[in-house]
C-alpha positions as CSV (number, residue, x, y, z in Angstrom):
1,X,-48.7,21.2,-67.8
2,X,-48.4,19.2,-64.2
3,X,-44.8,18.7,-65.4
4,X,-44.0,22.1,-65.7
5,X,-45.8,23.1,-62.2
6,X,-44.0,20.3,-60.3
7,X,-40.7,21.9,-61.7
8,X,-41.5,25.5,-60.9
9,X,-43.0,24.6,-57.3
10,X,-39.6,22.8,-56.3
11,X,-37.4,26.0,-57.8
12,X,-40.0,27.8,-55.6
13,X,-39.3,25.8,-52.2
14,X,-35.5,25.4,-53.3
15,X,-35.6,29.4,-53.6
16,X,-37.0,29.9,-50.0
17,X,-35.1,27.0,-48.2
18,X,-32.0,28.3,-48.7
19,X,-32.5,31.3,-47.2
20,X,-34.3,29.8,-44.5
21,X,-31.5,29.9,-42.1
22,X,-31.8,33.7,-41.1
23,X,-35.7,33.5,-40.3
24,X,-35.0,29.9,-38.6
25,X,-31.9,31.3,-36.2
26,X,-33.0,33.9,-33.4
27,X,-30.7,35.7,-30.6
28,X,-32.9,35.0,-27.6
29,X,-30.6,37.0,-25.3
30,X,-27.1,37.1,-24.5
31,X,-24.3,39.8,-23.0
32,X,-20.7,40.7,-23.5
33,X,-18.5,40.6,-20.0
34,X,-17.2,44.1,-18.7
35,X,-13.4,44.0,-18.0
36,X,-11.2,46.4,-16.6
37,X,-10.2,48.6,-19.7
38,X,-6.3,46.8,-18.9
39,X,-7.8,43.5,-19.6
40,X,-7.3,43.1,-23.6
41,X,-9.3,40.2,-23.5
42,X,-13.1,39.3,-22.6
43,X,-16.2,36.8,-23.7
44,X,-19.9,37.1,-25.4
45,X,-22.3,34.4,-23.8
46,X,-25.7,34.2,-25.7
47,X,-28.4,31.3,-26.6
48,X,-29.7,31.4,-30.1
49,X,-32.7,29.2,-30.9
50,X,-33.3,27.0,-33.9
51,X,-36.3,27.1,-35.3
52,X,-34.9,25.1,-38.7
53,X,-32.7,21.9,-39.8
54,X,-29.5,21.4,-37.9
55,X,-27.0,24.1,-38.7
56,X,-23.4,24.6,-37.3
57,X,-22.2,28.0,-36.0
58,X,-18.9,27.9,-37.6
59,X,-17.4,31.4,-37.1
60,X,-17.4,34.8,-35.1
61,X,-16.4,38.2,-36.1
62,X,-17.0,41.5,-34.5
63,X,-15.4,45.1,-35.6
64,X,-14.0,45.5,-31.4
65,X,-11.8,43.0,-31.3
66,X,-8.7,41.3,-33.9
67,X,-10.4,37.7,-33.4
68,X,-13.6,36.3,-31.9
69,X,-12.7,32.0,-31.2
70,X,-15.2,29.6,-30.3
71,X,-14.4,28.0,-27.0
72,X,-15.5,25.1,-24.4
73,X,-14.3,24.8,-21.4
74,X,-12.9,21.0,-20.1
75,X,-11.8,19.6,-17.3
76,X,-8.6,17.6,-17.8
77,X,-7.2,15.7,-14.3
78,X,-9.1,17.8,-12.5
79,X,-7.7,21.3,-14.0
80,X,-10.6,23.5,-15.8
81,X,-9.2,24.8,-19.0
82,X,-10.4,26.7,-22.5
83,X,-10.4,24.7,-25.8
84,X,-10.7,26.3,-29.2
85,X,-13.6,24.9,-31.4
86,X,-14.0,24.7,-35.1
87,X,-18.0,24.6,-34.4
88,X,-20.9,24.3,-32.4
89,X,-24.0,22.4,-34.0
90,X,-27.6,23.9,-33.6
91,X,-29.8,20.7,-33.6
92,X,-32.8,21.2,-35.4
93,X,-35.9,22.9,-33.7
94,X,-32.9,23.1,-30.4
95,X,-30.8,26.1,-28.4
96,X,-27.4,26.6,-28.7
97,X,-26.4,28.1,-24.9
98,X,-23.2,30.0,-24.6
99,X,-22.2,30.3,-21.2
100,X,-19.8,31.5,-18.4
101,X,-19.2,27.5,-17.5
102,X,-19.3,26.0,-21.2
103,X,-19.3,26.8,-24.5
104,X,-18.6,31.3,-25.2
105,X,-16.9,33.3,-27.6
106,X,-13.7,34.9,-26.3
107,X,-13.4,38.3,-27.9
108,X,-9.3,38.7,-28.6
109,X,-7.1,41.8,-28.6
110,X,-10.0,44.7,-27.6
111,X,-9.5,47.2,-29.8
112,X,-10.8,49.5,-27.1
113,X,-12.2,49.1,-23.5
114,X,-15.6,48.3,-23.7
115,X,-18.1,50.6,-21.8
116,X,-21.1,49.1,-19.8
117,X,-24.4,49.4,-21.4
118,X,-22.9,49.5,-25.4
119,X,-24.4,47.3,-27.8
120,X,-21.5,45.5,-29.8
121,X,-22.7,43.8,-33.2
122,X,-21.4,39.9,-33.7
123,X,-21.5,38.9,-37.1
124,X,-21.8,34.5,-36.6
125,X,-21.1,32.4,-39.9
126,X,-22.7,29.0,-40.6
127,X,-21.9,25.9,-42.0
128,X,-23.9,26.7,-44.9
129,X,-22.4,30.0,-45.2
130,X,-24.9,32.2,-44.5
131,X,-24.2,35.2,-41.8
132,X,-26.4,36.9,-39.6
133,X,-25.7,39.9,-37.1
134,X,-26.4,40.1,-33.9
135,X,-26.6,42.9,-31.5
136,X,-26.0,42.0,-27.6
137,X,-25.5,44.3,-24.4
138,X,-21.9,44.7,-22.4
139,X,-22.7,44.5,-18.9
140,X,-21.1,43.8,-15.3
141,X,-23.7,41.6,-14.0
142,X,-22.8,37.9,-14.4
143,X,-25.5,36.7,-15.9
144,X,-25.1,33.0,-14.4
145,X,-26.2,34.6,-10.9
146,X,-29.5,35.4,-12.1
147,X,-30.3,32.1,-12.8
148,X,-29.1,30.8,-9.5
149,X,-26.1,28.8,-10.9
150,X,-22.8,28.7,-9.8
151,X,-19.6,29.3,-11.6
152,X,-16.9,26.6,-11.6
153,X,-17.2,25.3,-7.8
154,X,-16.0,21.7,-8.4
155,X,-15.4,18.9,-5.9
């Protein structure tokens, strides 16, 4: 009889751990850039927290645009550029920060201009292929200012 609880215990835990990734990952805020409605182009910045094992966002897609990409941003011999990346790891119990002078989502080929105030839906894949949807603001107000930071001022 102990036998036969063991077993069903671990399908039990097995059962809830692998969908633990959509109670474990939380949007704790974020923001899509306003562009002129001539700029095709523009970028979601947002920190999700962790509350689970290590994870890898691995993916983007959102019905507004033809592509979402993962990108960093480098410096090379002193010239800032934009990398594509195939992931960015969550660490366990840690915050994954998308921002204006790092890591972001670049939103490609706007199917239309995006109007201030809208709340577009992001759809982010993980490594363990699980997806969750997440809701975020389009707004003017660079969100880097509010925290006192300053936007790529090198020396």
């Amino acid at each position: 009889m102990k036998h036969i609880f063991k077993h069903a215990f671990n399908f039990i835990l097995l059962s809830c751990t692998s969908f633990s990734v959509l109670a474990n990952v939380m949007l704790v805020e974020g923001y899509i850039r306003a562009m002129p409605p001539s700029v095709p182009n523009t970028a979601a910045y947002f920190t999700l927290m962790n509350h689970g094992p290590e994870i890898k966002l691995v993916g983007v897609e959102t019905a507004i645009a033809k592509e979402a990409q993962l990108h960093t941003i480098v410096e090379e011999a002193g010239v800032i550029k934009m990398k594509q990346r195939m992931s960015f790891t969550i660490a366990a119990h840690g915050n994954l920060e998308l921002a204006p002078s790092g890591d972001h989502v670049m939103l490609l080929g706007l199917k239309q201009p995006l109007k201030v105030d809208e709340d577009v839906d992001l759809t982010l894949k993980f490594d363990d292929g699980t997806e969750q949807v997440i809701s975020i603001k389009v707004t003017k107000q660079d969100m880097t200012k509010q925290h006192g930071e300053m936007e790529h001022h090198h020396h």
